[in-house]
C-alpha angles and dihedrals in degrees: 000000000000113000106198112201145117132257098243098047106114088204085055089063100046090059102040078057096055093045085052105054089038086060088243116150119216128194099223114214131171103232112268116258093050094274136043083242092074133103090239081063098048094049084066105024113041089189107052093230138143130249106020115171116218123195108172110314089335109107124191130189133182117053094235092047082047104048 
Protein backbone atom coordinates (compact mmCIF):
# COMPACT_ATOMS: atom_id res chain seq x y z
CA UNK A 1 0.00 0.00 0.00
CA UNK A 2 1.28 3.45 -0.95
CA UNK A 3 0.53 6.22 1.84
CA UNK A 4 0.90 9.92 -0.11
CA UNK A 5 1.49 12.62 2.23
CA UNK A 6 4.05 15.44 3.39
CA UNK A 7 6.22 15.61 6.11
CA UNK A 8 4.72 18.55 7.84
CA UNK A 9 0.98 17.44 7.70
CA UNK A 10 0.08 16.91 10.75
CA UNK A 11 -2.91 14.38 9.31
CA UNK A 12 -0.03 12.52 7.53
CA UNK A 13 1.41 11.72 10.83
CA UNK A 14 -1.80 10.48 12.72
CA UNK A 15 -2.20 8.15 10.50
CA UNK A 16 1.56 6.95 9.86
CA UNK A 17 1.18 6.39 13.93
CA UNK A 18 -1.81 4.25 13.72
CA UNK A 19 -0.24 1.95 10.64
CA UNK A 20 2.63 1.57 12.80
CA UNK A 21 1.31 0.32 15.87
CA UNK A 22 -1.13 -1.81 13.86
CA UNK A 23 2.18 -3.52 12.23
CA UNK A 24 1.05 -2.15 8.85
CA UNK A 25 3.67 -1.38 6.51
CA UNK A 26 3.26 1.51 4.31
CA UNK A 27 5.22 2.40 1.29
CA UNK A 28 5.66 6.55 2.01
CA UNK A 29 5.68 8.68 -1.11
CA UNK A 30 5.55 12.72 -1.59
CA UNK A 31 2.57 13.21 -4.13
CA UNK A 32 3.65 13.25 -7.45
CA UNK A 33 3.95 16.87 -9.18
CA UNK A 34 5.84 18.22 -6.45
CA UNK A 35 2.75 19.12 -4.43
CA UNK A 36 -0.54 17.46 -3.59
CA UNK A 37 -2.23 20.92 -5.78
CA UNK A 38 -1.08 19.43 -9.24
CA UNK A 39 -2.83 17.74 -11.87
CA UNK A 40 -0.32 14.41 -11.37
CA UNK A 41 -1.99 14.40 -7.99
CA UNK A 42 -5.37 14.75 -9.11
CA UNK A 43 -5.09 12.10 -11.58
CA UNK A 44 -4.66 9.72 -8.36
CA UNK A 45 -6.16 11.41 -5.77
CA UNK A 46 -9.77 13.27 -6.92
CA UNK A 47 -9.85 15.11 -3.47
CA UNK A 48 -6.34 16.91 -3.03
CA UNK A 49 -5.91 15.70 -0.06
CA UNK A 50 -3.21 14.46 1.91
CA UNK A 51 -2.66 11.80 2.80
CA UNK A 52 -4.63 9.48 0.46
CA UNK A 53 -3.81 5.70 0.86
CA UNK A 54 -3.72 3.52 -2.57
CA UNK A 55 -3.77 0.16 -2.60
CA UNK A 56 -4.18 -1.02 -6.29
CA UNK A 57 -6.84 0.90 -7.93
CA UNK A 58 -8.56 1.59 -4.11
CA UNK A 59 -7.99 5.00 -3.19
CA UNK A 60 -8.63 6.38 0.33
CA UNK A 61 -8.59 10.14 1.64
CA UNK A 62 -9.08 11.64 4.92
CA UNK A 63 -6.82 10.24 7.98
CA UNK A 64 -9.69 9.44 10.10
CA UNK A 65 -11.45 7.75 7.30
CA UNK A 66 -7.89 6.06 6.81
CA UNK A 67 -7.03 5.05 9.98
Amino acid sequence: MILYCTKLSSYSVKVRLAASWKGIALQLCDPPGGSYRSAAYAAIVKMRTVPALVDGDFVLSESDAII
